[in-house]
C-alpha positions as CSV (number, residue, x, y, z in Angstrom):
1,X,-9.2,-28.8,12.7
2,X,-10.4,-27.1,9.6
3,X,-12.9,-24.4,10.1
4,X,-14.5,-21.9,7.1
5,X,-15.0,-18.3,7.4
6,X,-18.7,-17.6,6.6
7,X,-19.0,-13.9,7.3
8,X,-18.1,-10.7,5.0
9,X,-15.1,-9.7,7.1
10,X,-11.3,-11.3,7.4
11,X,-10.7,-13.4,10.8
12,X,-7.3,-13.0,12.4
13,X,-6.9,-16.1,15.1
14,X,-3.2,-16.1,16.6
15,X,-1.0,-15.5,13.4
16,X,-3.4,-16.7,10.8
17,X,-6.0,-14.5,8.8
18,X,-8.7,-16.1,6.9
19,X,-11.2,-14.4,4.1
20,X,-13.8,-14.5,3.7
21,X,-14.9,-17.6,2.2
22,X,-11.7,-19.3,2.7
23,X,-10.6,-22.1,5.3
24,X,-7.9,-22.6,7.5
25,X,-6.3,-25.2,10.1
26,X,-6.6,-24.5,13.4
27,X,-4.6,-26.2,16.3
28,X,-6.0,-27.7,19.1
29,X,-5.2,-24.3,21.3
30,X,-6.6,-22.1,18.7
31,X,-9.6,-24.0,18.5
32,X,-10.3,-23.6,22.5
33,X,-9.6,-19.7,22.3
34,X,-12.8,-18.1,23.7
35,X,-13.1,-15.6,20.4
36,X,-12.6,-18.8,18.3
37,X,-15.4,-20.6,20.1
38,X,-17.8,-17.2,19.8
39,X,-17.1,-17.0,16.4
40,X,-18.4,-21.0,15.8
41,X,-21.4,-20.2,18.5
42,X,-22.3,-17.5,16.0
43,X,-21.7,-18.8,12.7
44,X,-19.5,-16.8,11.5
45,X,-16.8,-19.7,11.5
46,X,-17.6,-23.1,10.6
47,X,-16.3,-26.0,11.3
48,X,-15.4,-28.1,7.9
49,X,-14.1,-31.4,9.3
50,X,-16.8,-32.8,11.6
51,X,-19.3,-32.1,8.3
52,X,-17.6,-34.2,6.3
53,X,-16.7,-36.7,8.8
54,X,-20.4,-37.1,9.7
55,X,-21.5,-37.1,5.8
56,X,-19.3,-40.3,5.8
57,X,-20.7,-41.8,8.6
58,X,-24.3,-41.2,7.0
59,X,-23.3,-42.8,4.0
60,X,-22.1,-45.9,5.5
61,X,-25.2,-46.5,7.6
62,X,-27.5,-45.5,4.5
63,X,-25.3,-48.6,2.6
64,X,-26.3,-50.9,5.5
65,X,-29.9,-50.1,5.3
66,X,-29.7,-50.6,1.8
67,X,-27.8,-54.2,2.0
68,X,-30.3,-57.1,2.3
């Protein structure tokens, strides 16, 4: 999963560092490390692909609406 570093300082997860700013793939075991998780709970990560899998689904339902 993609996630986004959002705060001033560089994030080191397992072997991986990521700037601020910047965005990196995370594994499925990376993602479920309890530092990873605090770092979503407070913002300072973000997670990039859910956003941009839910803008899709909002635009598909918006183009249903839309069709008569």
């Amino acid at each position: 999963m993609k996630v986004r570093n959002r705060s001033n300082s560089v994030v080191y997860v397992a072997d991986k560092t990521i700037e601020p700013g910047k965005s990196a793939d995370l594994s499925e075991d990376e993602m479920k490390m309890s530092g990873v998780r605090a770092l979503i709970e407070s913002g300072e990560l973000e997670i990039v692909e859910e956003r941009a899998e839910e803008k899709k689904r909002e635009n598909k339902s918006q183009r249903k609406k839309s069709e008569p």
